[in-house]
Structures are given as C-alpha cells and as structure tokens.
Backbone as JSON, one array per atom type, in Angstrom:
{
  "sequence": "XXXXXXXXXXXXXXXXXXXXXXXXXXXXXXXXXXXXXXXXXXXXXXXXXXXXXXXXXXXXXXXXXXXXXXXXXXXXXXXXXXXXXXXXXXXXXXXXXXXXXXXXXXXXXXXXXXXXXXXXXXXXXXXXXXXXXXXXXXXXXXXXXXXXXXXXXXXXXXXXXXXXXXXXXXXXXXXXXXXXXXXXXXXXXXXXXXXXXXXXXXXXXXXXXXXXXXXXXXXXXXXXXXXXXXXXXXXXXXXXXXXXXXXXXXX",
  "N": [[0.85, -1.18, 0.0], [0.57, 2.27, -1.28], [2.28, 4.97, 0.65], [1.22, 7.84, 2.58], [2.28, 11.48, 3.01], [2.15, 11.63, 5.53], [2.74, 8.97, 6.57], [5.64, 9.12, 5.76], [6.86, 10.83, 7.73], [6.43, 9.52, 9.89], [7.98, 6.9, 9.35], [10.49, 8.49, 9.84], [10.04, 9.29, 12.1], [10.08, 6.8, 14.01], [12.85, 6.1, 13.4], [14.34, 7.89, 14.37], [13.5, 8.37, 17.2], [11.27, 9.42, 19.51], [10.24, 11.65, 21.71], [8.34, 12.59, 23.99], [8.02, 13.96, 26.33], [10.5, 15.59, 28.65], [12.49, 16.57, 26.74], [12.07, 19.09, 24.25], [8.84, 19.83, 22.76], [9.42, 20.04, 19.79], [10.79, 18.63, 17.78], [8.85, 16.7, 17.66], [6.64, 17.9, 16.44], [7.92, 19.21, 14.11], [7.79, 16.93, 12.54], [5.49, 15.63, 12.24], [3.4, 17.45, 12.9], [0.87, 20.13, 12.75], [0.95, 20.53, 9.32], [1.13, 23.45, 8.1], [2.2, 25.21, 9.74], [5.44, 27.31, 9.58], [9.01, 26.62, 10.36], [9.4, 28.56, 12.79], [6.98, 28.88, 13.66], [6.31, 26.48, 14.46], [8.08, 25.84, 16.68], [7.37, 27.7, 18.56], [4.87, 26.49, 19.05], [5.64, 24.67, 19.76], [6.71, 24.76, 22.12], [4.77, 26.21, 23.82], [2.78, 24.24, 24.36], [4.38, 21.95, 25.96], [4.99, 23.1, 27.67], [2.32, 24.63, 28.86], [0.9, 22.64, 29.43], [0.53, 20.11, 30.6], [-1.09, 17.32, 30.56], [-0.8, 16.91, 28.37], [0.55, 13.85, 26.82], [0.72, 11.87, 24.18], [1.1, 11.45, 20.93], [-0.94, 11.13, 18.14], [-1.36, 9.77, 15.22], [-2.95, 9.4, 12.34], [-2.74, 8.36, 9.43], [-3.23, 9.6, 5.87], [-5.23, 11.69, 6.59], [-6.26, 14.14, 8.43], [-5.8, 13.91, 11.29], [-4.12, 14.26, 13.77], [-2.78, 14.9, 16.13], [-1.74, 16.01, 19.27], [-2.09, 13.96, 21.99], [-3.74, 14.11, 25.47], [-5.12, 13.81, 29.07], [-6.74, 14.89, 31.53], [-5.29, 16.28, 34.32], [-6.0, 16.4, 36.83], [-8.29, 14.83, 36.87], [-10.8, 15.14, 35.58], [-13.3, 13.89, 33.5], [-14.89, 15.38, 31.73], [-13.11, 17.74, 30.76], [-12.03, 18.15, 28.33], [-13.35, 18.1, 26.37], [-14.69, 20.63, 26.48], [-12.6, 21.98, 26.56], [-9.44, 23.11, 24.63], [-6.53, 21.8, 23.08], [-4.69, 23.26, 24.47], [-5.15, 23.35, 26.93], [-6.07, 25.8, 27.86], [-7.83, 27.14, 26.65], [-11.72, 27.82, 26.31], [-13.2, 26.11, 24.13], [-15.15, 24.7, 21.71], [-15.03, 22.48, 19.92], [-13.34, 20.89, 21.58], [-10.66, 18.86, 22.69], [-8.0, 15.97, 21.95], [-8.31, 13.26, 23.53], [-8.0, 11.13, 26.76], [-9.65, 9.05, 29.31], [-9.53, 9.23, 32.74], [-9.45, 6.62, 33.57], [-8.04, 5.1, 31.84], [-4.77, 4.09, 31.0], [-2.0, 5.96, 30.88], [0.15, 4.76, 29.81], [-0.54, 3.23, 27.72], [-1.02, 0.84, 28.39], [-3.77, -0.66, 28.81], [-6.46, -2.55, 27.89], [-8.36, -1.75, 26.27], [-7.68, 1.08, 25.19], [-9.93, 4.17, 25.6], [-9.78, 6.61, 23.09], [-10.98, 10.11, 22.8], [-12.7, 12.5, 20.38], [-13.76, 15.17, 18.51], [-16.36, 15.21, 16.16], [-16.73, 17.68, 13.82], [-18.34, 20.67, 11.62], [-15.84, 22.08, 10.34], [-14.4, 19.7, 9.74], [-12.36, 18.74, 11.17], [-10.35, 17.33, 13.95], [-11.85, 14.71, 15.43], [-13.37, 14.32, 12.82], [-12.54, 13.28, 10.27], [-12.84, 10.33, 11.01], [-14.91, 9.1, 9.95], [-14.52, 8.55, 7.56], [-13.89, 5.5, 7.49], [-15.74, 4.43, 7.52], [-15.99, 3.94, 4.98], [-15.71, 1.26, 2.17], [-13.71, 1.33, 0.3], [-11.84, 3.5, 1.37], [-11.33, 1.98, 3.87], [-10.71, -0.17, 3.39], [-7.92, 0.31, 2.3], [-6.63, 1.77, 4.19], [-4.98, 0.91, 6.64], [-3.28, 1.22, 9.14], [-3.23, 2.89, 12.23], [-1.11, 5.18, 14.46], [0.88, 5.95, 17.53], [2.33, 8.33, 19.66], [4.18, 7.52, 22.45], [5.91, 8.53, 25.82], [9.47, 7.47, 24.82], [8.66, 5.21, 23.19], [7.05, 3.78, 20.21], [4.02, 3.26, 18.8], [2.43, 0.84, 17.15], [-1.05, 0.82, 15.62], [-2.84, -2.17, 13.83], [-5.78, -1.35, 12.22], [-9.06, -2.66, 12.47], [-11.75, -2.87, 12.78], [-14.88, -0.94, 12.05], [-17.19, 0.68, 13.43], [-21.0, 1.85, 14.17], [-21.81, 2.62, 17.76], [-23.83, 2.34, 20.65], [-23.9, 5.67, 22.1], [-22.78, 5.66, 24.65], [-20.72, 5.51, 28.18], [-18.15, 3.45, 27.7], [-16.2, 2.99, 29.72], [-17.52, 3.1, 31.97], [-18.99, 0.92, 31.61], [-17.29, -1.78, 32.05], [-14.79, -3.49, 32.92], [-11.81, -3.28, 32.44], [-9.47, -5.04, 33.49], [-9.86, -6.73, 34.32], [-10.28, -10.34, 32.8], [-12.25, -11.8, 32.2], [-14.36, -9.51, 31.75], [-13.22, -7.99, 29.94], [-13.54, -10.25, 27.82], [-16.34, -10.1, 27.37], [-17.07, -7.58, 26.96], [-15.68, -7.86, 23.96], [-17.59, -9.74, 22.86], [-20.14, -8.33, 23.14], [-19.47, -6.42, 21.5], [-19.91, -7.55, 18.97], [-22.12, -7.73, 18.56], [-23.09, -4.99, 18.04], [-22.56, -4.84, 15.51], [-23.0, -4.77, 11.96], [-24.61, -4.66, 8.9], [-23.61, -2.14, 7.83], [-20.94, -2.17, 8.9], [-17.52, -2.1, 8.67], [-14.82, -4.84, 8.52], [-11.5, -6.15, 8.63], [-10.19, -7.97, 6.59], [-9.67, -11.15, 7.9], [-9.89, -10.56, 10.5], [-12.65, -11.17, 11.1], [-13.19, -13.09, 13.6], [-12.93, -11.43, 15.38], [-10.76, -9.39, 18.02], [-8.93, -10.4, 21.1], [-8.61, -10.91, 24.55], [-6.57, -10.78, 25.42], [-5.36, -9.3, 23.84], [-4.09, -5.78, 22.58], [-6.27, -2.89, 22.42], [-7.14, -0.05, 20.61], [-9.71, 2.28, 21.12], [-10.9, 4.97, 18.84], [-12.86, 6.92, 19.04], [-15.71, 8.87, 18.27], [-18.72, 11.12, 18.46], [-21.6, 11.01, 16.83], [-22.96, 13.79, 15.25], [-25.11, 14.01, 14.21], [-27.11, 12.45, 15.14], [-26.78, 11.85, 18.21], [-27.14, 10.13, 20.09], [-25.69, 8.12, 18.91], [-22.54, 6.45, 18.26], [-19.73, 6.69, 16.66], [-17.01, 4.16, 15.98], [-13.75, 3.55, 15.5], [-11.61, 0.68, 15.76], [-8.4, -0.07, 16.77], [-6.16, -2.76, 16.94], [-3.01, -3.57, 18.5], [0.34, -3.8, 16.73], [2.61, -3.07, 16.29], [5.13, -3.31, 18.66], [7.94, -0.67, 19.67], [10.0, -0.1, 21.48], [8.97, -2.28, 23.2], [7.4, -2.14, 25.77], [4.93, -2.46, 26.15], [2.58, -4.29, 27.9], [0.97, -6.57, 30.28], [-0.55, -7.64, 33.62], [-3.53, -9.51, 33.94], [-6.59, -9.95, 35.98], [-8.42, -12.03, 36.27], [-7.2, -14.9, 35.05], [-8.6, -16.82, 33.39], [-11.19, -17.86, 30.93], [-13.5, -19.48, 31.17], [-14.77, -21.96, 28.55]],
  "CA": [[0.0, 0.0, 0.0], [1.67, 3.54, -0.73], [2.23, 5.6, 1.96], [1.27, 9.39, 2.22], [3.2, 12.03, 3.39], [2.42, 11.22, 7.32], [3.99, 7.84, 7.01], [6.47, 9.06, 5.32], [6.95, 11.43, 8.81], [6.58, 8.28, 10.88], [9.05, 6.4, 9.84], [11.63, 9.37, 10.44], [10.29, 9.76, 13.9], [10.68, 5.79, 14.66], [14.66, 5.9, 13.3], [15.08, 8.92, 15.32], [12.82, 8.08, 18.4], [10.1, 9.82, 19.75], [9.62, 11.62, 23.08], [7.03, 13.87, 24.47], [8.22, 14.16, 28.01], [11.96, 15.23, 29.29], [12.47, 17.23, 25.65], [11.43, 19.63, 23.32], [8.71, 19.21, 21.33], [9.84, 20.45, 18.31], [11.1, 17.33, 16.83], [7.48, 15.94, 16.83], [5.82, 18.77, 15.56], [8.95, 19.18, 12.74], [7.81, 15.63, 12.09], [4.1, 15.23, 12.02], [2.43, 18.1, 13.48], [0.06, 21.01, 11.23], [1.89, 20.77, 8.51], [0.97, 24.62, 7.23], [2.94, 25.9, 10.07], [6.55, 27.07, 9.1], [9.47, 25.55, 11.32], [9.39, 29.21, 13.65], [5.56, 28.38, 14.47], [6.36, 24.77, 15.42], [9.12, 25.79, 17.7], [6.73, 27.95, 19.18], [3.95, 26.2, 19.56], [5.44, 23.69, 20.43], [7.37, 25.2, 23.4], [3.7, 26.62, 24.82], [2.22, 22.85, 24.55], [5.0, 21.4, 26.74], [5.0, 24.09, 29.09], [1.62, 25.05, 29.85], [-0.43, 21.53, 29.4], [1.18, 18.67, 31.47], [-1.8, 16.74, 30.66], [-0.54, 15.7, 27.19], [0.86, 12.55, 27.29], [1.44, 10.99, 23.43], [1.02, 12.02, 19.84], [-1.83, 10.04, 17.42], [-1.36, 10.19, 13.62], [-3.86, 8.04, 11.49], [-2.34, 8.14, 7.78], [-3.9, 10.03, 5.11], [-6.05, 12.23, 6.93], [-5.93, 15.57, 8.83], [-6.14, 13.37, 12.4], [-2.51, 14.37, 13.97], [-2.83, 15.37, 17.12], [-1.65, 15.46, 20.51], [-3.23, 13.27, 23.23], [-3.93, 14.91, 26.82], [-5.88, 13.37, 30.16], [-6.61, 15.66, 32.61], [-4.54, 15.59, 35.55], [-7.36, 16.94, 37.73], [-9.63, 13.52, 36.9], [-12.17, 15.58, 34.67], [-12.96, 13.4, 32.5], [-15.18, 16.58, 30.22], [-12.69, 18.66, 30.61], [-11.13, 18.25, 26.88], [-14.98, 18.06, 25.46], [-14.81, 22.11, 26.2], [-10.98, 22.89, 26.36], [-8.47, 22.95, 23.26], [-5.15, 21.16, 23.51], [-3.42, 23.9, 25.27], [-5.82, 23.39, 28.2], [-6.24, 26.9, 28.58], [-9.17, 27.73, 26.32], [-13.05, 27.17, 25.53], [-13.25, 25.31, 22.41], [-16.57, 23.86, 21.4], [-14.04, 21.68, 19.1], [-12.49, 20.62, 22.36], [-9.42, 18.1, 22.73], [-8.41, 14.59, 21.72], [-8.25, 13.06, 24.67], [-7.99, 9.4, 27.36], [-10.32, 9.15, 30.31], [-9.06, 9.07, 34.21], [-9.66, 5.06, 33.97], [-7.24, 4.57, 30.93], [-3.42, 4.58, 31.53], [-1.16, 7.43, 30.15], [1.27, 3.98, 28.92], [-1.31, 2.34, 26.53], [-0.93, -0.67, 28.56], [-4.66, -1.09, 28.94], [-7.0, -3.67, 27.51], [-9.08, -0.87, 26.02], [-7.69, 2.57, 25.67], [-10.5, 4.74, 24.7], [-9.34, 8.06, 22.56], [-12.41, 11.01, 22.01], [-12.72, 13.44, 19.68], [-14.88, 15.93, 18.4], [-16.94, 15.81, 14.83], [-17.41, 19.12, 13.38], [-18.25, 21.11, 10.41], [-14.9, 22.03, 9.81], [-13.78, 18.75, 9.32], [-10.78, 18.68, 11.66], [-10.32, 17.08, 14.71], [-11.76, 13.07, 14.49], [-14.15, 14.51, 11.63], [-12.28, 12.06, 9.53], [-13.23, 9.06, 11.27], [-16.18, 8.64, 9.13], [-13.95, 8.13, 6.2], [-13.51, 4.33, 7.59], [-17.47, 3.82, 6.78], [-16.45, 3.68, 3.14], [-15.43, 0.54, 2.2], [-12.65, 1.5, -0.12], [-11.42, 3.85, 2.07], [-10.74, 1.34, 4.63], [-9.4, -1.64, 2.69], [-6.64, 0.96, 1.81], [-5.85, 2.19, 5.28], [-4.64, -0.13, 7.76], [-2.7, 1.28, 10.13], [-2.67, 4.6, 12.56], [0.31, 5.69, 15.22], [1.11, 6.58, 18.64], [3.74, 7.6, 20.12], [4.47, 8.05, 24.16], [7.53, 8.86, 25.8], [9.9, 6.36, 25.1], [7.51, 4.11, 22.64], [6.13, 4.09, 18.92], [3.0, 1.8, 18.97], [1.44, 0.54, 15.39], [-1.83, -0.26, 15.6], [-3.89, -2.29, 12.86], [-7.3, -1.23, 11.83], [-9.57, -3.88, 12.16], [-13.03, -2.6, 12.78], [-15.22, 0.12, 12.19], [-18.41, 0.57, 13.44], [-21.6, 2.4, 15.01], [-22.51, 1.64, 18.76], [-25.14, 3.34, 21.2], [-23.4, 6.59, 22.65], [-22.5, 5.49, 26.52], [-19.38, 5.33, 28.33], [-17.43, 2.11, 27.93], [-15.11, 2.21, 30.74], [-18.41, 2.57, 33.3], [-19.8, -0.94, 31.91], [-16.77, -2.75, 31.68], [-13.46, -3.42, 34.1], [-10.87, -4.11, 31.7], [-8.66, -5.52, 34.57], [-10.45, -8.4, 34.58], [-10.31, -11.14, 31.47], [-13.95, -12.25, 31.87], [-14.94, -8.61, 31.06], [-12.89, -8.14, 28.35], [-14.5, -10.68, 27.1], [-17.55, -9.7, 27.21], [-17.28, -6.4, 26.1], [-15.85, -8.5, 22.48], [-18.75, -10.09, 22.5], [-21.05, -6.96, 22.89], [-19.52, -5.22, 20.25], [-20.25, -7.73, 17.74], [-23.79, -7.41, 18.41], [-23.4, -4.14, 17.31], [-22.03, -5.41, 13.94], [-24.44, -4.72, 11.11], [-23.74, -4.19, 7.51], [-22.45, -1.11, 7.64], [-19.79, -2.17, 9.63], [-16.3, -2.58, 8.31], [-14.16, -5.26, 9.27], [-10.89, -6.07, 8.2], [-9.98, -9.52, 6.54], [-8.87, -12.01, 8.86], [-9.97, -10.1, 11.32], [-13.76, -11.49, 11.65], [-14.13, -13.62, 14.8], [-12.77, -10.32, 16.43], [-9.61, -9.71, 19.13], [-9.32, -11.65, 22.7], [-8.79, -10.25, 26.04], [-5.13, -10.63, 25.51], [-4.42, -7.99, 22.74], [-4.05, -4.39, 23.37], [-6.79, -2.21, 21.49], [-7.16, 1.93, 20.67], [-10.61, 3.17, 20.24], [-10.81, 6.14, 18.18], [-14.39, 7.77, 18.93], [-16.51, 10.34, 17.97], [-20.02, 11.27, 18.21], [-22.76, 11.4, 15.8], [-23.66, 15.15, 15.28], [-26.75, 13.73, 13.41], [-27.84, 11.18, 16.04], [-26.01, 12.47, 19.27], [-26.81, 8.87, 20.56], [-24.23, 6.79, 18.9], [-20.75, 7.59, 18.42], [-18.33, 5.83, 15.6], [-16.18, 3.99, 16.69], [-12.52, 3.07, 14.46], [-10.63, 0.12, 16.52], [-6.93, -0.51, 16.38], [-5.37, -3.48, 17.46], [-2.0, -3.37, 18.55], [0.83, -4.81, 16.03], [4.16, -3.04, 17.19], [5.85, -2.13, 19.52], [9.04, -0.31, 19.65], [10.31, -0.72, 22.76], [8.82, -3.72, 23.42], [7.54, -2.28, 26.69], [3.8, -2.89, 26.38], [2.58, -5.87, 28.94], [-0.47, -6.26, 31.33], [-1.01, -8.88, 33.84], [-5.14, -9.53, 33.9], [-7.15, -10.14, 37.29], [-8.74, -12.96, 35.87], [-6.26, -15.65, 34.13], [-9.04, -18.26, 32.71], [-12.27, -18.0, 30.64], [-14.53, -21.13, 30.48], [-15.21, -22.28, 27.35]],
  "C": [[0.88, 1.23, 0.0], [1.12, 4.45, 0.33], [2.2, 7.23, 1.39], [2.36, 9.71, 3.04], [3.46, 11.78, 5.35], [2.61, 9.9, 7.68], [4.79, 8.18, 6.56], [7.17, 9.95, 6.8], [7.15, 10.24, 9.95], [7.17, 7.66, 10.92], [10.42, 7.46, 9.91], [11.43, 9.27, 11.96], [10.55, 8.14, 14.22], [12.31, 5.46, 14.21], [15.22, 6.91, 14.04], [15.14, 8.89, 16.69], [12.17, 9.0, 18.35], [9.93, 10.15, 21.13], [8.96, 12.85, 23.16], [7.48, 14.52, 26.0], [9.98, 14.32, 28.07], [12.86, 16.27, 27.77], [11.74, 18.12, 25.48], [10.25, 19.0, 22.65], [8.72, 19.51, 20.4], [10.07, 19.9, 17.43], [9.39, 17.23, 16.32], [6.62, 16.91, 15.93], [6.36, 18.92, 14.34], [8.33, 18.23, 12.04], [6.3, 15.58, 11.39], [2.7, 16.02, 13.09], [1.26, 18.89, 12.42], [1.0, 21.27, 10.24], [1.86, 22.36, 7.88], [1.59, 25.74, 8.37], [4.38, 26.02, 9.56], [6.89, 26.77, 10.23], [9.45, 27.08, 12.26], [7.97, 28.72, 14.74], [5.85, 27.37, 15.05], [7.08, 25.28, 16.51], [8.12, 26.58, 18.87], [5.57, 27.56, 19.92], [4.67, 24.92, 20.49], [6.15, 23.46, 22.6], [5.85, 25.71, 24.6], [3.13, 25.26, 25.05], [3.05, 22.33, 26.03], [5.19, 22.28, 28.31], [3.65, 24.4, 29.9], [0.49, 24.11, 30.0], [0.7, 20.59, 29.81], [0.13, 17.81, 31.24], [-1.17, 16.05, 29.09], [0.88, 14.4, 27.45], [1.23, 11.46, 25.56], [0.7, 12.35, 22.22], [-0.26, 10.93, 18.66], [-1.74, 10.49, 15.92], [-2.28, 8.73, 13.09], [-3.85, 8.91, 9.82], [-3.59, 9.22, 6.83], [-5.49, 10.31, 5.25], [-5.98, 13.47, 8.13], [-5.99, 15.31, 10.8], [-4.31, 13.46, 12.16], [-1.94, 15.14, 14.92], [-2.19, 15.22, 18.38], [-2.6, 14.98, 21.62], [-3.11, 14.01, 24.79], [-5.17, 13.24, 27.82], [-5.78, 14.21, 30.79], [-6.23, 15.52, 33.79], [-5.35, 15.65, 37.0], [-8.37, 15.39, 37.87], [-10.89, 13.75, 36.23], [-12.22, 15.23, 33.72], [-14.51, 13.98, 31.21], [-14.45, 16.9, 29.86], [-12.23, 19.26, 29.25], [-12.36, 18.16, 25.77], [-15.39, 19.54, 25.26], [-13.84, 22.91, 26.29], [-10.24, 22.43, 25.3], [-7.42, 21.86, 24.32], [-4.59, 22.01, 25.02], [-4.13, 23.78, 26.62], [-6.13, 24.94, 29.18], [-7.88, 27.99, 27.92], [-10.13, 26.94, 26.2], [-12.64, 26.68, 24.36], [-14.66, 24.14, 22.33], [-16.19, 22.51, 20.9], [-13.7, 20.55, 20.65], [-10.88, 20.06, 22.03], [-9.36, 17.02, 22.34], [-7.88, 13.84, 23.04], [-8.8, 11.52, 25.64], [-9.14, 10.31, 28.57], [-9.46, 8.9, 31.82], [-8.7, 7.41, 34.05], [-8.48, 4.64, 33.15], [-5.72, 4.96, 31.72], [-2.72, 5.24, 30.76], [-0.1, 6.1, 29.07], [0.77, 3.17, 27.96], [-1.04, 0.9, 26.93], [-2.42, -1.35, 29.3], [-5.0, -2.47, 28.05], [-7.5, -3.28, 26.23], [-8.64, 0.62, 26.05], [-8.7, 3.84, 24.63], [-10.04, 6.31, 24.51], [-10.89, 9.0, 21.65], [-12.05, 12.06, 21.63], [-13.83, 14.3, 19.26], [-15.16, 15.78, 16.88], [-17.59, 17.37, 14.56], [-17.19, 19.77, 12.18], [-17.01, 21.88, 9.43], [-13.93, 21.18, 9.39], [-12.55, 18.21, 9.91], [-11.23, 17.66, 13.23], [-10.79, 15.27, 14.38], [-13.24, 13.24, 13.66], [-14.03, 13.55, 10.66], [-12.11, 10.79, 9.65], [-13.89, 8.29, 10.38], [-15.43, 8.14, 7.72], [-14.4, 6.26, 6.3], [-14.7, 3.56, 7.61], [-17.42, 3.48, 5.5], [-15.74, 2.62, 2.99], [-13.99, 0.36, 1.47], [-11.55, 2.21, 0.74], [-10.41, 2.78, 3.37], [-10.31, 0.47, 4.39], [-8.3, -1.11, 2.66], [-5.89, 1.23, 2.98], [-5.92, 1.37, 6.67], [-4.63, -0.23, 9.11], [-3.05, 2.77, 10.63], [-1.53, 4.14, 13.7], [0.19, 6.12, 16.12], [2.04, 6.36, 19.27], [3.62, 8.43, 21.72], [5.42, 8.08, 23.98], [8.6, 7.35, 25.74], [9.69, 4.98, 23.95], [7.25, 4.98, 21.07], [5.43, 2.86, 18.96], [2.6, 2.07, 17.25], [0.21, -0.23, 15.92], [-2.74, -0.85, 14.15], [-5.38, -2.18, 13.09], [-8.09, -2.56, 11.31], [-11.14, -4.09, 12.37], [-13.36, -1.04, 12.58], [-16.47, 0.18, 12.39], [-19.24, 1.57, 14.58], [-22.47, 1.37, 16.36], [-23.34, 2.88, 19.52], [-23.4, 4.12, 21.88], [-22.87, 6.63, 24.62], [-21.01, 5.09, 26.83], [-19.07, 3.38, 28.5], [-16.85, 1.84, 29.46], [-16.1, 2.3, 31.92], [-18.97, 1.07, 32.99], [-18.81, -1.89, 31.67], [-15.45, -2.4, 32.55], [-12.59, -3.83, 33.33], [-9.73, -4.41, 32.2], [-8.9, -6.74, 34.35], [-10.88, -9.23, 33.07], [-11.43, -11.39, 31.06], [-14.26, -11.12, 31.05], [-14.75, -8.02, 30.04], [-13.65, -8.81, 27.16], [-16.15, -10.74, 26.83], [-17.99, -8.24, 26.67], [-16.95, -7.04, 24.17], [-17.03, -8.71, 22.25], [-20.19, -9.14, 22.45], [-20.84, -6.12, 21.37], [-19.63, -5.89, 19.22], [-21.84, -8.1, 17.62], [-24.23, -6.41, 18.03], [-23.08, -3.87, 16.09], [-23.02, -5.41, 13.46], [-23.83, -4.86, 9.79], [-23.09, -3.55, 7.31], [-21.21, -1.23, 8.13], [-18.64, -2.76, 8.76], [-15.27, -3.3, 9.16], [-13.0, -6.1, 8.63], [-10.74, -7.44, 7.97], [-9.13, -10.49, 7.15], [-9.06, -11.88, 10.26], [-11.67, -10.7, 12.53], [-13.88, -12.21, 13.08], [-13.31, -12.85, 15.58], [-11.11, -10.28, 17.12], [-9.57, -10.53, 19.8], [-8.72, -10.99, 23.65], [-7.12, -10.13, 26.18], [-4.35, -9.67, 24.44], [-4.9, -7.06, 23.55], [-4.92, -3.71, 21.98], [-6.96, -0.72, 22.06], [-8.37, 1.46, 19.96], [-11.03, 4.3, 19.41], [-12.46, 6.48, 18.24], [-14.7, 9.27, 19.04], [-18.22, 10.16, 17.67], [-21.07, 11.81, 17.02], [-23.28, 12.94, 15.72], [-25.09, 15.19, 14.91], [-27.42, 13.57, 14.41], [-26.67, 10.72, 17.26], [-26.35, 10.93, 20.15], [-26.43, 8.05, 20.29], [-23.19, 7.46, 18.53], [-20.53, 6.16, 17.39], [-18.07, 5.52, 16.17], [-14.76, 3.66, 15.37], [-11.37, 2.33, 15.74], [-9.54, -0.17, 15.52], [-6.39, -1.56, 17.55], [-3.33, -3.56, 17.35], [-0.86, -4.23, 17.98], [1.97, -4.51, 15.92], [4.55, -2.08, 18.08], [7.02, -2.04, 20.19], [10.05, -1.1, 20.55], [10.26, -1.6, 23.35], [8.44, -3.67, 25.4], [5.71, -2.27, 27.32], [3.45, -4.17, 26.87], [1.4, -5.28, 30.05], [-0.5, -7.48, 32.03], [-2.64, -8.74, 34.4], [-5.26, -10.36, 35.41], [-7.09, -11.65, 37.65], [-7.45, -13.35, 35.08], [-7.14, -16.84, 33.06], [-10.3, -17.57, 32.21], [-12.7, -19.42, 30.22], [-15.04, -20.74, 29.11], [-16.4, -22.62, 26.86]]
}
C-alpha cells in the first residue's frame, strides 16, 4: 500500500525516536504536526504545549487524513474537561481536545484505551473518522500511530463501526479477562452491515491484545458515536505488557 506524506513522517520519527516528556517538542511537531505551520511556528507552539499543558501525554497520527494530534488526560480527573478545552488546556473550544479518560493509563498498557474526539463542520479534529465507513477507504488504510515517551506503537485497523453513545469504561473493568471478554462479544452485536471489518480479522480480538478506540459522536444522532478500533501490532520498545485479574475463561 503507498504511503502518504504522514507515514512518510513516521518512519523518520521511529529511526530517530520519539519523546514527548523530558524534551522539546519540536522534533514531533517538525515531524508530524500542522503541517501549514513554518518551522518558527512549530518551535513555538510547540514550546507553549510542553509548558503550559502537562496533561498531554502521546502524539496520534492516522495516515492520510488531517487526524494528527496530541493526546492529553486531565490531571485533575475531569474526564469533560477536553470536550470544552483545546489542547493547550487553557481555552473554551466547542471543538475541544483529543483526549484518554481518568480510567485509561497514560502507557497504553490497557485492555481498552478509549481516545475522544470531536466531529465538526470544519472537518478537523476526528471529523475524519467517518472516512472508515467507506469501504474503499478502509481496505486501503490499515494502520494509525502513537507515540508516548519512550515508545512508537502501530496499531492495525480492524473494525469500524456504530454503537449506542454510553461510556465504555463505566460498563466494563478491563482488569479483569472475563470482562474483556464480554465487552468482544457486545460489540459484535453491534455489527451490522455497515460495519467494516478487516480480513482475517472477523471472529474479532481476545482479552489478551491491546486495542485503541478512536471515537466520535454522531452530530446527526447524538446517541451513537463511531467507533474506528486498532489493534496493537508493534511495539518499539517492546515495553507494552499487562497482567489480567482474571487468568481463565470457560469455554
């Protein structure tokens, strides 16, 4: 598959490395930030990011599409807060942030790490989720990117689909193996036609991979939200690992 210009950014930042924390970020933004800033703007922005938001925490690029953002959690435990503040965590923004919940971990060594965004008529932010409804669209694009401090994760794209609008991490403990598995099995009840799902991929994950949600809400029909999963298929460092509550599911 050819690669656009933000893999072609990605693999510079995994031969160079990749950190968010303990650095500049100037590199990443040089790399795979708005590309229509020149390199003075990056340096700048990227010097107010690191300084006056401690809440960001990694970088998310998903290939040939305007999704290329930095990730935040609020260090406070508000898990709106990025639904009505920008990145920099200092303004309103209707737009808000892209952004983890209190429950998820800052090292992507969940079960489940869910990432939200905002749809809106300017098309920016995870506006271009919806792409991965079209069926061409998503045969073509595989993979998206994240990188923490320390780490470049790859994950493959292996579903896409609409579910009812409610928080995941209140109906499900993804500590525990049983519930893992049972959230799989929920979400292919919300499998329909429309749903895209990648080949090979059909009888789903298992409680032992590591998946990224990518959601965003319906502006139409404010009670379901997209969803675009990524299962996890490298990683750098090699320092992703979880040990689960539960060790056994009956068969």
């Amino acid at each position: 598959m050819s690669r656009n210009k933000e893999w072609t950014a990605y693999k510079m930042l995994k031969r160079g490395g990749f950190f968010l924390i303990g650095m500049s970020m100037a590199v990443i933004l040089t790399s795979c930030a708005n590309r229509s800033l020149n390199s003075e703007d990056k340096k700048k922005v990227s010097e107010e990011l690191i300084q006056e938001n401690p809440d960001i925490f990694g970088w998310l690029i998903v290939p040939d599409t305007n999704i290329d953002y930095p990730i935040a959690q609020n260090i406070d435990g508000d898990d709106t807060f990025y639904q009505t503040h920008d990145i920099t965590g200092k303004k309103k923004s209707k737009k808000g942030g892209i952004y983890i919940e209190s429950c998820n971990l800052m090292d992507m060594c969940d079960f489940n790490t869910i990432i939200h965004g905002s749809t809106n008529k300017d098309g920016d932010m995870f506006s271009e989720l919806w792409n991965f409804a079209d069926d061409d669209f998503f045969n073509k694009h595989e993979e998206f990117m994240i990188a923490i401090p320390g780490n470049t994760l790859t994950y493959e794209v292996w579903t896409a689909y609409s579910r009812d609008n409610n928080d995941v991490m209140l109906q499900y403990d993804f500590t525990d193996t049983a519930d893992c598995q049972r959230y799989l099995d929920d979400m292919k009840k919300d499998w329909n036609s429309e749903t895209n799902i990648r080949d090979g991929w059909e009888k789903g994950a298992t409680p032992d991979n590591f998946l990224v949600s990518l959601t965003t809400v319906d502006p139409e029909n404010p009670d379901k939200q997209w969803v675009v999963v990524g299962c996890l298929v490298g990683d750098e460092a090699g320092t992703i690992n979880r040990d689960m509550t539960d060790n056994n599911i009956e068969e």
